[in-house]
C-alpha positions as CSV (number, residue, x, y, z in Angstrom):
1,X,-23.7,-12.6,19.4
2,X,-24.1,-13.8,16.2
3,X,-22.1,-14.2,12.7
4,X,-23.8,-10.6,11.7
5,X,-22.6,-9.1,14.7
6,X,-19.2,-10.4,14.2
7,X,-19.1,-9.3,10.7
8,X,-20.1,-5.5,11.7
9,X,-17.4,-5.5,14.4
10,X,-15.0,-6.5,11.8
11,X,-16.4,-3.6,9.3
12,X,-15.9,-0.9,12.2
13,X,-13.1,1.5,11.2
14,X,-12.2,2.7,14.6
15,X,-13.0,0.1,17.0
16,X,-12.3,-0.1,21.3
17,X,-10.3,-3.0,22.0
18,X,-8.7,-4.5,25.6
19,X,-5.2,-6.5,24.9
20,X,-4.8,-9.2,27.7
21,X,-1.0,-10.5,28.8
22,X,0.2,-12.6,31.1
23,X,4.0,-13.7,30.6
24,X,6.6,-16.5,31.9
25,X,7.5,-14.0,34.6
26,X,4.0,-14.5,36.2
27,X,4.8,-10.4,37.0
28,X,0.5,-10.0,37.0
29,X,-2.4,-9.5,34.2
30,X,-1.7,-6.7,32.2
31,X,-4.5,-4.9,30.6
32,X,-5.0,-2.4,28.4
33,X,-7.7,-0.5,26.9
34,X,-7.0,1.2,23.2
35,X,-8.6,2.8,20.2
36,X,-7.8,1.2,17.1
37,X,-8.5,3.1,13.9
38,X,-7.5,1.1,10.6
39,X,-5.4,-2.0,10.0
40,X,-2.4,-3.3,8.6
41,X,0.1,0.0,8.0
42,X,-2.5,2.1,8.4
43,X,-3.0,1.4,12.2
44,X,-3.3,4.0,14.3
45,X,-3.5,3.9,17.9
46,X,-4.5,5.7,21.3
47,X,-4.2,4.3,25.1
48,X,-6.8,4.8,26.9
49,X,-6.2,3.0,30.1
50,X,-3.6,0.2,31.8
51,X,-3.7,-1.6,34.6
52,X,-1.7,-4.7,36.2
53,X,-3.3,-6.9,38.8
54,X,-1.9,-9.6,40.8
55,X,-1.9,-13.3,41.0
56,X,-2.3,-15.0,43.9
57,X,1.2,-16.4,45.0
58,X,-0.1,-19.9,45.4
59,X,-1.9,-20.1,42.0
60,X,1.6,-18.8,40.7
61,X,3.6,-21.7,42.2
62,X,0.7,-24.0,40.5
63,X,1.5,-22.5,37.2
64,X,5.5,-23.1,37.7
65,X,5.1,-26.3,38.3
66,X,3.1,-27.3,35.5
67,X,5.2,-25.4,32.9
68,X,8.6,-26.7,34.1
69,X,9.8,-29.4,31.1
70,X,8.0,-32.8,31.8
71,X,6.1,-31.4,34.6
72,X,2.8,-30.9,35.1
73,X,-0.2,-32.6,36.1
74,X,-3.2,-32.9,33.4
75,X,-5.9,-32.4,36.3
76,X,-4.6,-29.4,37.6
77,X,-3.7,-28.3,33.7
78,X,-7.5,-28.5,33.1
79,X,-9.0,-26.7,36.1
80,X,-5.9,-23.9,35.6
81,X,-7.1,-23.7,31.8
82,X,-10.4,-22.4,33.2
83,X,-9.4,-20.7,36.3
84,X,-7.2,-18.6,34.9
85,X,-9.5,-17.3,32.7
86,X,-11.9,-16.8,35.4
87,X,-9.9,-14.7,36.6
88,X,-8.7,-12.9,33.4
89,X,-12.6,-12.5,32.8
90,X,-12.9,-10.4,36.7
91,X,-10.2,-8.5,36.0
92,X,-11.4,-7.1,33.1
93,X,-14.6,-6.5,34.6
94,X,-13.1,-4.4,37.5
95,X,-11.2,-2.5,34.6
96,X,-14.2,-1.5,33.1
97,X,-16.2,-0.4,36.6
98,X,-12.9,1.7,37.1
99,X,-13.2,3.3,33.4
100,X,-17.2,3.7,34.1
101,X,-17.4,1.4,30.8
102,X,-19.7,-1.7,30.8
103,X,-18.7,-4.6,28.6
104,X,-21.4,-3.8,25.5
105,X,-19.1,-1.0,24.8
106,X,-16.1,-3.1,24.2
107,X,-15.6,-4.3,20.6
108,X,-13.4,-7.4,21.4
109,X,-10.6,-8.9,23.8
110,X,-6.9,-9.5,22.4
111,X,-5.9,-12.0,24.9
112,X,-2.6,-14.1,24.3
113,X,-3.4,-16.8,27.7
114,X,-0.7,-18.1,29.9
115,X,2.0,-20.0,28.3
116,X,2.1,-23.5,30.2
117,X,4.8,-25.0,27.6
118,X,6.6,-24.3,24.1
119,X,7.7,-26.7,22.0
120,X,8.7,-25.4,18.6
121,X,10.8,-28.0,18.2
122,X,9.3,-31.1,15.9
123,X,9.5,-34.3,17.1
124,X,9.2,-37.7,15.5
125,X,6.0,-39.4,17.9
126,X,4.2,-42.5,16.7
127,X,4.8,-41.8,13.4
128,X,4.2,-38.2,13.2
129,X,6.9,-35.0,13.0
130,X,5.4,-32.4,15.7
131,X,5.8,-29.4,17.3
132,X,3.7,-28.4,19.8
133,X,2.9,-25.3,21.8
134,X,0.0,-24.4,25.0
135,X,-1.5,-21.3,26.2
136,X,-4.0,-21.8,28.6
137,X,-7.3,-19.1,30.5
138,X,-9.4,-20.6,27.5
139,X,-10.5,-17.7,25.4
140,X,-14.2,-18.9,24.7
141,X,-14.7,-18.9,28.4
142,X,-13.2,-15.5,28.4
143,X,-15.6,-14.2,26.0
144,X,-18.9,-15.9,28.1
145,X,-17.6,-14.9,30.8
146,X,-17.4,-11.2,30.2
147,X,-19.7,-10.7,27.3
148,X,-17.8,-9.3,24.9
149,X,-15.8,-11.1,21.9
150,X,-12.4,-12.2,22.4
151,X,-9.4,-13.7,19.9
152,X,-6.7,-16.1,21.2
153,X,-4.7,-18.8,21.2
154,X,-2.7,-16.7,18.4
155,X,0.7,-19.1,18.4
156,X,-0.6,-22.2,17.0
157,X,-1.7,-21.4,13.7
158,X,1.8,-20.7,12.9
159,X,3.1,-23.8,14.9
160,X,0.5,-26.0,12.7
161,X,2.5,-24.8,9.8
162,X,5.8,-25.4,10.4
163,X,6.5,-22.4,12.7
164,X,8.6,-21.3,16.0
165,X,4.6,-19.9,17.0
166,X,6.8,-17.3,18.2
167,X,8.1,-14.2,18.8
168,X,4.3,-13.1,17.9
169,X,5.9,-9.0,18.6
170,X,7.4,-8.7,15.2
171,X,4.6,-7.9,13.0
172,X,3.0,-5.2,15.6
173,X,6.7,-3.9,16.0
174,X,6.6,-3.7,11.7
175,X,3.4,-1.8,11.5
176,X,3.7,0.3,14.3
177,X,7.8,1.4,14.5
178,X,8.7,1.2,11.3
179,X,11.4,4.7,10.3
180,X,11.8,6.0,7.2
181,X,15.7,7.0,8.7
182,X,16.8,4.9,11.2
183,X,17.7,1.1,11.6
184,X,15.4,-0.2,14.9
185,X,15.5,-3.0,16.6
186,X,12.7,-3.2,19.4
187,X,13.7,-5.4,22.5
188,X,11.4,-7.1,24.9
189,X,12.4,-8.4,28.1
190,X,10.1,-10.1,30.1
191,X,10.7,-13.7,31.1
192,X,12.2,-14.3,27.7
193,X,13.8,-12.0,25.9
194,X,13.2,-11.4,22.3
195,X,14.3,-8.9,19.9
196,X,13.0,-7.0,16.5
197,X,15.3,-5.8,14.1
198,X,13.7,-3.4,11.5
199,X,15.5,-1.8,8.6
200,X,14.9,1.8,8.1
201,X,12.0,1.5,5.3
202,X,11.4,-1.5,5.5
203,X,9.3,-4.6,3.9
204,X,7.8,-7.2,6.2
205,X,10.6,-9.6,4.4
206,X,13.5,-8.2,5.8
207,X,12.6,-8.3,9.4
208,X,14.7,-10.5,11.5
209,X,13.4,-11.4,14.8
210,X,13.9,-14.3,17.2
211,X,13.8,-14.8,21.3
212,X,17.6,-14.4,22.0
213,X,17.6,-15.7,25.7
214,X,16.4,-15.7,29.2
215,X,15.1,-11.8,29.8
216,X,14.3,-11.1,33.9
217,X,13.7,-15.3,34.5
218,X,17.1,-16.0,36.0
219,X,16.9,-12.7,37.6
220,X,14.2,-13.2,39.1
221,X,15.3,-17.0,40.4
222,X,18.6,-15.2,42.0
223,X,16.5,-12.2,43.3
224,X,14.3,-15.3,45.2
225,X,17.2,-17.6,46.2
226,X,19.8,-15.1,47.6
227,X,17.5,-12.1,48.8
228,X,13.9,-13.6,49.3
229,X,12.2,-11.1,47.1
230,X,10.4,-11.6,44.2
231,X,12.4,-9.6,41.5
232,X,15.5,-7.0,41.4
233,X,13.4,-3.8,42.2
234,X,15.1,-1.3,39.4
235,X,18.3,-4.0,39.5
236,X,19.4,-2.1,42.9
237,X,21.0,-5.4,44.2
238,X,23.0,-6.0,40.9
239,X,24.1,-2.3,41.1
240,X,25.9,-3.1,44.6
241,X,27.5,-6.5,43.5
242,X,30.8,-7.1,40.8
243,X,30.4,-9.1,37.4
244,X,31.9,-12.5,38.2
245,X,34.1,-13.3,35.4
246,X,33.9,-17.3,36.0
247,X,30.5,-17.3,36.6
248,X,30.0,-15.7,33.7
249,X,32.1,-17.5,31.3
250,X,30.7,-20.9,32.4
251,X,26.8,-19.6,32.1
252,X,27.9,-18.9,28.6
253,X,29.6,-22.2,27.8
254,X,26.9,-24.5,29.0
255,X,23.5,-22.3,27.9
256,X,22.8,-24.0,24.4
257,X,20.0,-22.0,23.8
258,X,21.5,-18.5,23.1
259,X,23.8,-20.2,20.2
260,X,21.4,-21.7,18.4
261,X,20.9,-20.6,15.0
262,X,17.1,-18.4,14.4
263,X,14.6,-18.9,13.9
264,X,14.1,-20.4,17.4
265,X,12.1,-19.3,20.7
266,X,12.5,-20.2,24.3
267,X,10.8,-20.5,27.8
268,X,10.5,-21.9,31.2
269,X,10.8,-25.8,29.7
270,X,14.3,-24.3,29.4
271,X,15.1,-21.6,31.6
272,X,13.1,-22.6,34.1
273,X,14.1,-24.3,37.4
274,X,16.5,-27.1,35.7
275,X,19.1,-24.8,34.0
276,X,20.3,-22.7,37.1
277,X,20.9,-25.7,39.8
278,X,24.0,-27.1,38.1
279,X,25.7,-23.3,39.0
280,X,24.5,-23.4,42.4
281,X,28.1,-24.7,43.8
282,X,30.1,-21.9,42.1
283,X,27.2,-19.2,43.3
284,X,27.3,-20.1,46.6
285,X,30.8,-19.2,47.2
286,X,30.5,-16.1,45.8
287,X,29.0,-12.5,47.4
288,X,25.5,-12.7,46.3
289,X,25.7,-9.0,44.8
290,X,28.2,-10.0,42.5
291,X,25.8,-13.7,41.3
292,X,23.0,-11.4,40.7
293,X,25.2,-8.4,39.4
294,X,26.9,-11.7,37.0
295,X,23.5,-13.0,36.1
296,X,22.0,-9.5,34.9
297,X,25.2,-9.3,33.0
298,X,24.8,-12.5,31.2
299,X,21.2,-11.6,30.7
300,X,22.6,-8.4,28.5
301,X,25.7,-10.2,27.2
302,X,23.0,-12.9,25.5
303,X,20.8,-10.0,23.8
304,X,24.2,-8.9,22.4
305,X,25.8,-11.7,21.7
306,X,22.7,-12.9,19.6
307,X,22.7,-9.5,18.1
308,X,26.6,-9.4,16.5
309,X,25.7,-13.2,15.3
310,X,22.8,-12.7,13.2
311,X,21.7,-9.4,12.7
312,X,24.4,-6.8,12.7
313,X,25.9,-8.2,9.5
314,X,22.6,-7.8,8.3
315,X,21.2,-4.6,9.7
316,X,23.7,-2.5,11.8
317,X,21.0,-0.7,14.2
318,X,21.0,2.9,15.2
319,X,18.7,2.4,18.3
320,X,17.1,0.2,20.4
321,X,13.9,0.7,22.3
322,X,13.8,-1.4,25.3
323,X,10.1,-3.0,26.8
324,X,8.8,-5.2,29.3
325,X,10.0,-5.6,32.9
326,X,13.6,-5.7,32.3
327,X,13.0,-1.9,31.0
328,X,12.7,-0.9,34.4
329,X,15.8,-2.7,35.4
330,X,18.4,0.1,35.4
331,X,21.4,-2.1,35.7
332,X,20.3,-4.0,33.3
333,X,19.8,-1.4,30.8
334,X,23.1,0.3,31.4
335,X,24.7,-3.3,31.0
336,X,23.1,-3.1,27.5
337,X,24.2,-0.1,26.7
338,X,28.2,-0.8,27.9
339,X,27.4,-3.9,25.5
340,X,26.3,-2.3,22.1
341,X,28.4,0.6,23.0
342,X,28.3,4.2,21.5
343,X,26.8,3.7,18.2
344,X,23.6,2.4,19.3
345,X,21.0,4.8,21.4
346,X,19.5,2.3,23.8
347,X,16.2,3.8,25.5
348,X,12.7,2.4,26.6
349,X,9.7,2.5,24.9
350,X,8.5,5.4,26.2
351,X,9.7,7.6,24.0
352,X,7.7,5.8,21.0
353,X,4.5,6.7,23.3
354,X,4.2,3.4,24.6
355,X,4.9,2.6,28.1
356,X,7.1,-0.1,28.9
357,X,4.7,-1.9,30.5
358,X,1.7,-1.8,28.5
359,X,3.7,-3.3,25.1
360,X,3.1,-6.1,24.7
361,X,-0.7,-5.8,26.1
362,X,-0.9,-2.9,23.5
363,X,0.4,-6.0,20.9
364,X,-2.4,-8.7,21.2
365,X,-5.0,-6.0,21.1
366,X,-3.8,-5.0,17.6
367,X,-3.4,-8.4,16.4
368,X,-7.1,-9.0,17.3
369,X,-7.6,-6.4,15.4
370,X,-5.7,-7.8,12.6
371,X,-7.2,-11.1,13.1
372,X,-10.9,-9.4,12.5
373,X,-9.5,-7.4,9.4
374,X,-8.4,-10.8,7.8
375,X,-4.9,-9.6,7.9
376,X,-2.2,-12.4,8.3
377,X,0.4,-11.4,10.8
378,X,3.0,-14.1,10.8
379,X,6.2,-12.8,9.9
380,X,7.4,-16.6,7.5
381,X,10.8,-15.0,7.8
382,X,11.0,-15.3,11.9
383,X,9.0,-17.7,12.6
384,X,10.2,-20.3,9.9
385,X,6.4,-21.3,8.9
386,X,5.5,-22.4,5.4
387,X,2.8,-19.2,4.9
388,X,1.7,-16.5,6.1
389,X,-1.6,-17.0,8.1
390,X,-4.4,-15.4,10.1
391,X,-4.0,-15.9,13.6
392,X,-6.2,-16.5,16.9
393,X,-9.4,-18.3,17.6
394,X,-12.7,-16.2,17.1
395,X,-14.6,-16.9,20.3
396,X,-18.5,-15.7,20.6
397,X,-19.6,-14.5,23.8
């Protein structure tokens, strides 16, 4: 492909486009197939296709351990920052030979790569104030690989200007949800949590949107330690157990994260393996319904919590639309709902005609989009970054 190519793609008022995710909960590659017609407000949209596939459960422990805080392993990082978009690159294809599709008939890839570590944070290092984020399964391999042009990497232009580089949701939740009569606030939950709250008529100004906690990470760590599986299937084990009130009130006291002031987003350098151990004692003498039944609690008392500290003074919200993983979590969700009460509908996603699962994958395909209609779509006012700027790398297949 060639600059001309690139530019008639970018021209295209209705274009096909595949959003790739793969998030801190390692759950599998989701991918998604969409119509795109438009850009910016005008965006309309039409789901075509979605499928997860798996990761091998040994290249997931690799990826844990090289995206726990000051882990990691720098020859491992750079044969992962290839692999993984090896494999990115075959799953796609066998999407397309399901769909009867071959790759020329794909306009471009929206891929946001595998988080390895966040670090939004600046620090002062030889001189120079820093922040830092990675997301690795290299989009210009991607895009060789499979033929067709991809956009990533779409954190760290925000990052390089004084930005959280995160949550990236916000502006697709803007374009897309946006209600002439109702207050909204969308809610992800996968590893991380992170919420959108969106004034009924809104500008892109008066969105407020941060990552307000761990989402199904902890879960999932409890579901592993006490019952050997993999995730709370539907939060069945929860349902059987009893919120434990000290457990509870110490997770609260000792998780710094949840307090902190937005902007501000989160992952497994801090939710990861080193912030459950120190409650290991106290959960082991309890009945290990009522540590994951506690846990899932917290996990909805943080969402909350975040919520009545800096939004509801703001923008008192007349429903919430839940996504991700955690969306399937019925225990969870009816936690949320005993949180924020009668006022506030809580339901999935689903019933704005997007599945819960496909979301986010839906997200990066229309911020590719945006990318090739020379949109910016950082929201200054979440992520804390000095402009507003294009995102993602442009990679040429």
């Amino acid at each position: 492909m060639n600059i001309d190519a690139l530019y008639k793609i970018s021209k295209k008022n209705k274009k096909l486009i595949i959003g790739l995710m793969s998030g801190t909960s390692l759950d599998g590659i989701d991918i998604v197939l969409i119509e795109v017609k438009g850009n910016g407000l005008l965006t309309k949209i039409k789901q075509i296709a979605f499928e997860t596939y798996p990761l091998p459960s040994n290249l997931k422990k690799m990826i844990h351990r090289n995206a726990e805080f000051k882990g990691g392993n720098v020859t491992e990082l750079c044969q992962l920052n290839f692999l993984i978009a090896r494999i990115y690159a075959d799953s796609v294809l066998i999407f397309l030979k399901k769909l009867n599709l071959t790759p020329l008939q794909i306009d471009v890839i929206g891929t946001h790569g595998q988080t390895i570590h966040h670090l939004p944070k600046k620090e002062l290092m030889f001189g120079y104030n820093s922040a830092s984020t990675l997301q690795i399964g290299d989009p210009s391999v991607l895009a060789k690989l499979t033929g067709i042009l991809t956009i990533g990497d779409f954190r760290v232009a925000d990052v390089a200007l004084g930005g959280q580089g995160a949550p990236l949701v916000p502006y697709f939740d803007y374009i897309m949800y946006t209600s002439k009569t109702k207050n909204r606030a969308l809610l992800n939950i996968g590893g991380i949590s992170n919420i959108t709250a969106i004034p009924k008529n809104a500008d892109i100004k008066s969105l407020i949107a941060f990552d307000t906690g761990p989402g199904n990470m902890l879960i999932d760590q409890i579901a592993k330690k006490y019952f050997n599986k993999p995730f709370d299937k539907n939060g069945t084990f929860a349902s059987k157990g009893e919120v434990n009130s000290s457990l509870l009130k110490k997770l609260f006291a000792e998780d710094r994260f949840t307090k902190i002031k937005p902007p501000k987003s989160s992952g497994r350098e801090y939710y990861g393996k080193n912030f459950l151990p120190s409650f290991y004692k106290l959960m082991d003498e309890l009945n290990k319904y009522d540590v994951i039944a506690a846990i899932t609690y917290y996990t909805a008392k943080t969402i909350h919590h975040n919520y009545t500290k800096y939004i509801e003074n703001k923008i008192k919200i007349d429903e919430l639309f839940v996504s991700g993983g955690g969306a399937l979590n019925k225990t969870l969700l009816n936690y949320l709902q005993s949180q924020f009460g009668n006022r506030v509908d809580v339901k999935i996603s689903d019933n704005l005609g997007i599945s819960v699962e496909s979301k986010e994958a839906i997200c990066f395909a229309v911020l590719a989009n945006e990318t090739l209609s020379g949109n910016a779509a950082n929201v200054i006012s979440v992520t804390g970054a000095s402009s507003p700027t294009i995102l993602g790398k442009i990679c040429l297949p």
